[in-house]
C-alpha positions as CSV (number, residue, x, y, z in Angstrom):
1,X,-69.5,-191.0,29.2
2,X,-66.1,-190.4,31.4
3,X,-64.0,-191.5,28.5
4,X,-65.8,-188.9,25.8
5,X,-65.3,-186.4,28.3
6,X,-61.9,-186.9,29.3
7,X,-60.8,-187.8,25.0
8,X,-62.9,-184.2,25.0
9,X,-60.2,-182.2,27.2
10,X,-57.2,-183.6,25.5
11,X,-58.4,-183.3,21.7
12,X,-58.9,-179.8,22.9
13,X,-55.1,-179.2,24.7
14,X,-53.8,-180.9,21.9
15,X,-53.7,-178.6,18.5
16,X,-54.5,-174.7,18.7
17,X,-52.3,-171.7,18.2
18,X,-51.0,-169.7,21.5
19,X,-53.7,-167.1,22.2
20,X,-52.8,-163.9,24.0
21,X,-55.3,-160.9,25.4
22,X,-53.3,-158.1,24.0
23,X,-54.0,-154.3,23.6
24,X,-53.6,-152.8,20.3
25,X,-53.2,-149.0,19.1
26,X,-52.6,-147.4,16.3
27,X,-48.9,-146.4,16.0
28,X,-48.8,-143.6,14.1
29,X,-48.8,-141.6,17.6
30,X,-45.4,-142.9,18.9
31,X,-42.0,-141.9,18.5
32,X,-40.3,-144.8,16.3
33,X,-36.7,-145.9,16.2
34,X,-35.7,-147.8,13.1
35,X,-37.9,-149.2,10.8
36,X,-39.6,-153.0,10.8
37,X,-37.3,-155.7,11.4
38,X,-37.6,-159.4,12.3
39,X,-40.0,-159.9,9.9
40,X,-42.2,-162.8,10.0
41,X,-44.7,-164.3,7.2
42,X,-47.9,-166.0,6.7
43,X,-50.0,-165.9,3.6
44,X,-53.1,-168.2,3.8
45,X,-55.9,-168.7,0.6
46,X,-58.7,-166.3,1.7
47,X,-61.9,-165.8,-0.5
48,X,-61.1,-162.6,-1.9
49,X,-57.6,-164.3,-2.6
50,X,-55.1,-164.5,-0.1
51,X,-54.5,-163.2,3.3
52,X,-51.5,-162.0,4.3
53,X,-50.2,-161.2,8.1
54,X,-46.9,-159.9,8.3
55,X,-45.4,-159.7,12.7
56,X,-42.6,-157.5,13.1
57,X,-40.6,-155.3,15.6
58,X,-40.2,-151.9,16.1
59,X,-38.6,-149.7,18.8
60,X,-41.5,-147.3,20.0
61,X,-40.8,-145.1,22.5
62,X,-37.0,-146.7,23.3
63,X,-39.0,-149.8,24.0
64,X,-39.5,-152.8,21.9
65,X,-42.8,-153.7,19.9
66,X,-44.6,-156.4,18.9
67,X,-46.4,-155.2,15.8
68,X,-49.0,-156.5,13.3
69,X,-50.6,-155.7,10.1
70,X,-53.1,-157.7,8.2
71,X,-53.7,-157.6,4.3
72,X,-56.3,-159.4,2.2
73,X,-56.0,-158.8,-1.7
74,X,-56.4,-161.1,-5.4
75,X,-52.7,-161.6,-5.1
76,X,-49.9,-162.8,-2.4
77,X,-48.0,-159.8,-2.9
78,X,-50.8,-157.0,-3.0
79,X,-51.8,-159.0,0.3
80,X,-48.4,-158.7,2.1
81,X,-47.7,-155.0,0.7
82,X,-50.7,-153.6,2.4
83,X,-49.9,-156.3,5.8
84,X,-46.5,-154.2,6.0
85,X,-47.9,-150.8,5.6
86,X,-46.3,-149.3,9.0
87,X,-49.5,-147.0,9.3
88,X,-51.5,-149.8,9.5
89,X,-50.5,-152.2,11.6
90,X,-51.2,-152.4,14.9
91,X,-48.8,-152.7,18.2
92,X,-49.6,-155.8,19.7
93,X,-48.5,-155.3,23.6
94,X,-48.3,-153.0,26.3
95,X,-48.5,-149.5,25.9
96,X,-49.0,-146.5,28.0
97,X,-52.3,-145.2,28.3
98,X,-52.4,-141.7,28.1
99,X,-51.2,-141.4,24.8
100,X,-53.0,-144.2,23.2
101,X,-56.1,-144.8,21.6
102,X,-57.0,-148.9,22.3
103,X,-58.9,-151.8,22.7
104,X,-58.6,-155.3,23.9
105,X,-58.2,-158.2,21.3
106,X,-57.7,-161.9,21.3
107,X,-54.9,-162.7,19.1
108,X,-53.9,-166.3,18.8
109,X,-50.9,-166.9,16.1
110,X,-48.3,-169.7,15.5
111,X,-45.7,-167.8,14.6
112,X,-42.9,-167.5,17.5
113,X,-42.8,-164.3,20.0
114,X,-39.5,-162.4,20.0
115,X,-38.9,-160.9,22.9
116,X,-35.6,-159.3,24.7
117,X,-33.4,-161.9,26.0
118,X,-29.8,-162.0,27.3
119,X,-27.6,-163.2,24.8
120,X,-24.0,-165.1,24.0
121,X,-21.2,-163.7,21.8
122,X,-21.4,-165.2,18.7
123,X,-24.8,-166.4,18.9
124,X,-27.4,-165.4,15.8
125,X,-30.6,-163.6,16.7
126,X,-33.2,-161.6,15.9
127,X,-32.5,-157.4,16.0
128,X,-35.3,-156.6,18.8
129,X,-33.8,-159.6,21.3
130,X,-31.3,-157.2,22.5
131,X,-32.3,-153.6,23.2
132,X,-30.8,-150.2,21.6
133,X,-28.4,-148.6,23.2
134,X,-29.3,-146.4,26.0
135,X,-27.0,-143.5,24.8
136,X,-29.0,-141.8,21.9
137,X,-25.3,-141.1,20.4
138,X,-24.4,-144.7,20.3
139,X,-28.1,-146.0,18.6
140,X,-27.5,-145.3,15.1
141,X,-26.5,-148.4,12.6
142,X,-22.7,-148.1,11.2
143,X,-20.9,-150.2,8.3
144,X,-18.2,-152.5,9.6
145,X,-16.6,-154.2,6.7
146,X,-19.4,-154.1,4.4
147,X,-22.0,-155.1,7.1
148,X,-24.5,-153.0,9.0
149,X,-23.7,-153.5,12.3
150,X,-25.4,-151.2,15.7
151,X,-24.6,-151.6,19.5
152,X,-26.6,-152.5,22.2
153,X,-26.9,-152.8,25.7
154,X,-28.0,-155.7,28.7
155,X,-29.4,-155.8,31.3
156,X,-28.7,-158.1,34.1
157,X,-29.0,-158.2,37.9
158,X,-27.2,-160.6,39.8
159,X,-26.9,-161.1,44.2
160,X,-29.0,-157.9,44.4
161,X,-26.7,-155.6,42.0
162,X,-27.6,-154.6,38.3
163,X,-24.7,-154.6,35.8
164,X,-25.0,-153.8,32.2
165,X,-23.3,-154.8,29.5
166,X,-23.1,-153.6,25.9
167,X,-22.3,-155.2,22.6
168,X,-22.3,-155.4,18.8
169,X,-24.2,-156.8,16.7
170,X,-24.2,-157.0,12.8
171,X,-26.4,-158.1,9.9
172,X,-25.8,-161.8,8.6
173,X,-26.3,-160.6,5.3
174,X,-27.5,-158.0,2.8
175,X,-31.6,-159.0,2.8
176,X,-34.1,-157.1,4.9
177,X,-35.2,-159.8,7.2
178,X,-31.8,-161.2,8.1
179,X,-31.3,-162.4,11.2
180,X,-28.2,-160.9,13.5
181,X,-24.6,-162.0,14.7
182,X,-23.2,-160.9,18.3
183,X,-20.0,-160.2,17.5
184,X,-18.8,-158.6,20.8
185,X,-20.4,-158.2,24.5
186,X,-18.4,-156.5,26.9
């Protein structure tokens, strides 16, 4: 009986998804920087056809967002066109009460989080690792040699003193869901 029991708790540690207790809203109520970026994919056969969840980022509110839409339809694309209708997704993470409509979910996913991170010159990320710039005058994108580039800034505290840094960082290439290049950090 000890060894079912024991086989029982490591069958179930072994194979599931990350789970998270998040808070959604409807974000159609926030002030939105951008559009979607960092756009991740996963269709699934559904019996109406085929489920589509599209995760992406946007910058609500100067802060960085964690969002989610969900679309079922007869075809993959019908699916994933209403999973990145912006109006319908929903922000999965922390957001300020007051000005939010919510409730709790369980969302468990294995697609990877993206989250704001320090980063290395030259090393190729996703947009919403690094934050926008905290001068409004400074946040919009710009063309540098045919790329779409934008500047950010970092934050980092070191022996008790916070510096910040900023940076560039540009598109790899030309598609919507490219991933980013930082090309300078000072």
């Amino acid at each position: 009986m000890k060894h079912i029991a024991i086989a029982l708790l490591v069958a179930t540690g072994v194979a599931h998804a990350e789970c998270h207790m998040r808070m959604n809203t409807n974000i159609t109520q926030q002030a939105i920087f951008g559009s979607a970026t960092d756009v991740q994919r996963m269709v699934v056969p559904d019996a109406r056809g085929f489920k589509c969840v599209i995760r992406y980022r946007l910058n609500i509110n100067t802060d960085w967002q964690t969002v989610e839409g969900i679309g079922v339809a007869p075809t993959q694309e019908r699916a994933c066109n209403q999973a990145s209708d912006i109006k319908r997704g929903v922000v999965l993470g922390e957001v300020t009460a007051q000005k939010v409509r919510a409730d709790q979910q369980l969302v468990c996913s294995d697609l990877p989080d993206i989250r704001v991170r320090t980063v290395k010159l030259g090393e190729v990320i996703w947009e919403s690792e690094v934050d926008v710039h905290t001068v409004p005058a400074e946040r919009s994108y710009f063309v540098y040699k045919n790329t779409q580039c934008r500047m950010f800034v970092e934050r980092n505290s070191r022996d008790q003193n916070l510096f910040t840094y900023q940076g560039i960082i540009c598109r790899l290439n030309t598609t919507k869901n490219s991933k980013w290049q930082v090309v300078d950090k000072y």
